[in-house]
N, C-alpha and C positions, 0 to 999 in steps of 0.2 A: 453359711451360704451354700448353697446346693452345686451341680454342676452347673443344673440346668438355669440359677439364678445368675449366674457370673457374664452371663448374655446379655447385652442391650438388646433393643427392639428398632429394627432399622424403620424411619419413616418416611415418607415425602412430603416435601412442602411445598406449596405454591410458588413460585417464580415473585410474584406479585402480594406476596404475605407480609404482613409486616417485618419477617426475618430476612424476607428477599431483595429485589429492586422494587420504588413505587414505580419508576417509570421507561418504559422499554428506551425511551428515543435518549431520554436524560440521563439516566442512572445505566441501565444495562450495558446497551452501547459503549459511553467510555470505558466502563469496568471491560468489557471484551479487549476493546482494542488493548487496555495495559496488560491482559491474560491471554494474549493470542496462543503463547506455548499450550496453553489448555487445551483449548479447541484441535492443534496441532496433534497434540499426543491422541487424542481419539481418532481423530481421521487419517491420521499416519504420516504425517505433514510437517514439515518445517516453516512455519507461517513467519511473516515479515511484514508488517504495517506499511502502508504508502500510503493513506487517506483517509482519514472519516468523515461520515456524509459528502462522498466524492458527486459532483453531480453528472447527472445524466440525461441530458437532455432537458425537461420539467421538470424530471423528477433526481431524487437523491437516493441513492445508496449506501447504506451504513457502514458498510467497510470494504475497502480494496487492499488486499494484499498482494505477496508477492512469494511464490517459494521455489526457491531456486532458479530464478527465471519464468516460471509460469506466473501468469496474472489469475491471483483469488478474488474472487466476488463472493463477501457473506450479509445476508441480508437475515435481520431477526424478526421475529412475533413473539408477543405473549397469548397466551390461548391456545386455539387449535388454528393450524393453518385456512388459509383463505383464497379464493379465484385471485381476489386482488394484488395479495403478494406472489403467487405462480406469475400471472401480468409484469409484475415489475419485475419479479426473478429475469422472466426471459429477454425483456427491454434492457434489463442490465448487461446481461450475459452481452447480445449483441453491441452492446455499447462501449464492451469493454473489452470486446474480441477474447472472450475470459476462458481460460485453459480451466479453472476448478471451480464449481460452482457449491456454497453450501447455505442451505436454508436450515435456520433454526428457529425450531416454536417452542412449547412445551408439549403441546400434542401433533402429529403426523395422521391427518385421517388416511384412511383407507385410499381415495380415491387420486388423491396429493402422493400418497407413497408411490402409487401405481403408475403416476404418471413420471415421475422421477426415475423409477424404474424403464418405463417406455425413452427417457428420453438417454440414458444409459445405453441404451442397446442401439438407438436408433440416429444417434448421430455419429460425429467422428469418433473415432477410438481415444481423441488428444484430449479431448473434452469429458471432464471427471462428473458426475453431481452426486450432491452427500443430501440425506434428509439427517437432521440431529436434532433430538428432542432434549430440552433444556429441564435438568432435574434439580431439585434443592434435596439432600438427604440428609440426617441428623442419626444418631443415637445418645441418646438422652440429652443432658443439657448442655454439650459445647455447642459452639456454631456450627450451621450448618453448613455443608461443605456441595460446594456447586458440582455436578456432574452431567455432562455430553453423553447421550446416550444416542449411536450412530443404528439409526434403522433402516438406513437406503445407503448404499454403498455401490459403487461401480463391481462389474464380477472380476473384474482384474484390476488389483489396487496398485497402482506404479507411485511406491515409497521412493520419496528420493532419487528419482532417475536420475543416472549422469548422465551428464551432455555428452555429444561425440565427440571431443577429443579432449573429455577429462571433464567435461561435465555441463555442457550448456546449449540451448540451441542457438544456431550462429544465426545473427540478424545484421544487415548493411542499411546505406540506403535504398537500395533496389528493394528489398524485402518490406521494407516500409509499406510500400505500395500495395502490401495485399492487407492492410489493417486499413485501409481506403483512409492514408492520410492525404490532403488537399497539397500538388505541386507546389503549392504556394509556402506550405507550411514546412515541407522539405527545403524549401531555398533557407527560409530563415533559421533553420537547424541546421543546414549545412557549414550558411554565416558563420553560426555563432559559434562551431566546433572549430571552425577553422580559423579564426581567433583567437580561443582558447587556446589550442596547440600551438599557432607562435607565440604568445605572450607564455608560455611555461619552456616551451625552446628558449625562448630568450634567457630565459632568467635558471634552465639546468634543473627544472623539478620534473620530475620523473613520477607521473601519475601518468595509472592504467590506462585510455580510454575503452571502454568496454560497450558494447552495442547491445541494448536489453530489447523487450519487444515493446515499441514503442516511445522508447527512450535512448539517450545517451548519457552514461555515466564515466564519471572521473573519477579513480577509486586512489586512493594510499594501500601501500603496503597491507596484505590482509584480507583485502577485498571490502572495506568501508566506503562508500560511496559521500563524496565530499563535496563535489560540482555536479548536479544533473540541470541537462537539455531535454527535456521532454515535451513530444511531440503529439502523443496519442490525444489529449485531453482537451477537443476541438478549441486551444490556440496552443502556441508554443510558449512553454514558462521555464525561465531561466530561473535556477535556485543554487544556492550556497550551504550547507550544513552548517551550525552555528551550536555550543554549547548553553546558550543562554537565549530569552529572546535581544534584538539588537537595541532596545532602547534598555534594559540591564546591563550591556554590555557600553552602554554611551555611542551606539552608532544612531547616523541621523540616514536617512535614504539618498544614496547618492543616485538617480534615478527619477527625479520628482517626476517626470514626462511619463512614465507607465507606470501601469497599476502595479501596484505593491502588493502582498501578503506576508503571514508568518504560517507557518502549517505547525501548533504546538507540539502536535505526534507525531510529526518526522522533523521537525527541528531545522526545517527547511526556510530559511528567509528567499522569496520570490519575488520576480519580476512576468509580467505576461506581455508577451512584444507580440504583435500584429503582423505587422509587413518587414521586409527585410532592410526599411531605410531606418525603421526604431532601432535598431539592433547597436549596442551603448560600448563603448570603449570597455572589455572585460577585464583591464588590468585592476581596481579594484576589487575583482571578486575574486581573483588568484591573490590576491595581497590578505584577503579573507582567509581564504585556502591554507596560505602558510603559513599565519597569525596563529591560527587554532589546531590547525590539524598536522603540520609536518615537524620534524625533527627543526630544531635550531639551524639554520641555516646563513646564506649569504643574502637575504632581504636585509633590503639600506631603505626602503621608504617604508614609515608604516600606514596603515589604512587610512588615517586621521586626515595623514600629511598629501595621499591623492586622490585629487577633486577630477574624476572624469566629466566629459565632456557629454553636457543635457543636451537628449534626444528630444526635436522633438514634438509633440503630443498628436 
């Protein structure tokens, strides 16, 4: 063998080839969400899943992240981009008061980059947008190996910013208000934090509460988010982190009066409460709380054994 034989021959494949994904919304999509670090390392990013196919409004959004406390919105194509996903990009954008915005196709026309670029310069400076074209590359017969190829980039790329006083930007109730959350929907997060904090006073567990943008989170040791309140996502949804879904784990819904969910990619069991009289005794969700997520402690009841009191409908 020669030098010059000892070289494979790099190539590209279609997205959509039989080696790739058949279907953007089916196949692509999930594989993203479980390979966010991917997408992360190209754009410079620390990405953190919160939703897929988050809705917005009519429409849905394929993923909502989170990094470092900025809210991501990344919306995919297979092809070459489109008017009609520029349209939802920016319907998303506003919908989700989104600090980092990233479109991925396989191709970025000319005219799609240009405007990515205009909108780069021409909005806030907090407001990031990425264009990234989605490559399949091979040399010879292993698998082929995905790669993010970042063609529109902000001119000033803010890796990791700390926040100001060690790393975050600081959100209250007050601040709420400029994400135009409905008074209404501020009482019942108000409710439901102030709840939570005596029922974990009561009982000497010592979780964070930490104020994100448009949410409230109750972290452990580390910064794990274990209780979120979240406010943003026009109602309020009470959720609990769970290592398993809750019918694997033998729970039944103590809650029958609101609507239920399971979010499978953030591992969230949910509640959505309305108005602030739904708002449900939270001692079972802290009895959640330290079930799974805290050190052995001084809980005497277990989840099984308390039946909160049905809101309700």
């Amino acid at each position: 063998m020669t030098d010059f034989e000892r070289f494979g021959r790099l190539t590209r494949i279609a997205a959509t080839s039989a080696e790739g994904w058949r279907n953007e919304t089916s196949d692509f999509t999930p594989w993203l969400a479980e390979n966010l670090d991917r997408l992360g390392e190209a754009v410079g990013l620390s990405l953190e899943l919160r939703e897929r196919e988050h809705r917005v409004g009519r429409y849905y959004l394929d993923l909502l992240a989170d990094s470092r406390g900025r809210t991501v919105i990344i919306e995919s194509q297979f092809g070459k981009t489109d008017h009609d996903h520029l349209g939802k990009l920016l319907t998303y954008c506003a919908g989700t008061a989104a600090d980092v915005v990233v479109w991925i196709a396989e191709s970025l026309t000319e005219e799609h980059r240009a405007a990515l670029e205009w909108l780069n310069e021409s909005t806030r400076a907090e407001v990031l947008f990425y264009g990234v074209e989605l490559e399949l590359l091979k040399i010879g017969d292993p698998a082929p190996a995905p790669h993010f190829k970042v063609v529109v980039a902000p001119n000033e790329i803010v890796k990791e910013r700390p926040p100001a006083s060690a790393g975050m930007e600081e959100w209250d109730w007050e601040r709420f208000a400029e994400l135009r959350i409905p008074p209404s929907r501020i009482v019942v997060g108000r409710e439901l934090t102030r709840r939570l904090n005596e029922e974990l006073a009561a009982r000497g567990i010592a979780l964070d509460e930490r104020f994100r943008k448009g949410y409230v989170a109750y972290q452990r040791p580390g910064g794990y988010n274990v209780i979120v309140v979240d406010l943003a996502w026009r109602r309020v949804r009470l959720a609990v982190k769970l290592p398993q879904p809750p019918a694997a784990l033998g729970l039944t819904n103590p809650y029958p009066g609101l609507e239920e969910s399971w979010t499978a990619d953030e591992r969230e069991w949910g509640w959505t409460i309305t108005q602030v009289d739904q708002v449900p005794d939270v001692a079972y969700i802290v009895d959640l709380a330290e079930r799974f997520w805290l050190a052995p402690g001084a809980r005497t009841q277990s989840p099984a054994a308390r039946v909160p009191p049905v809101p309700d409908a």
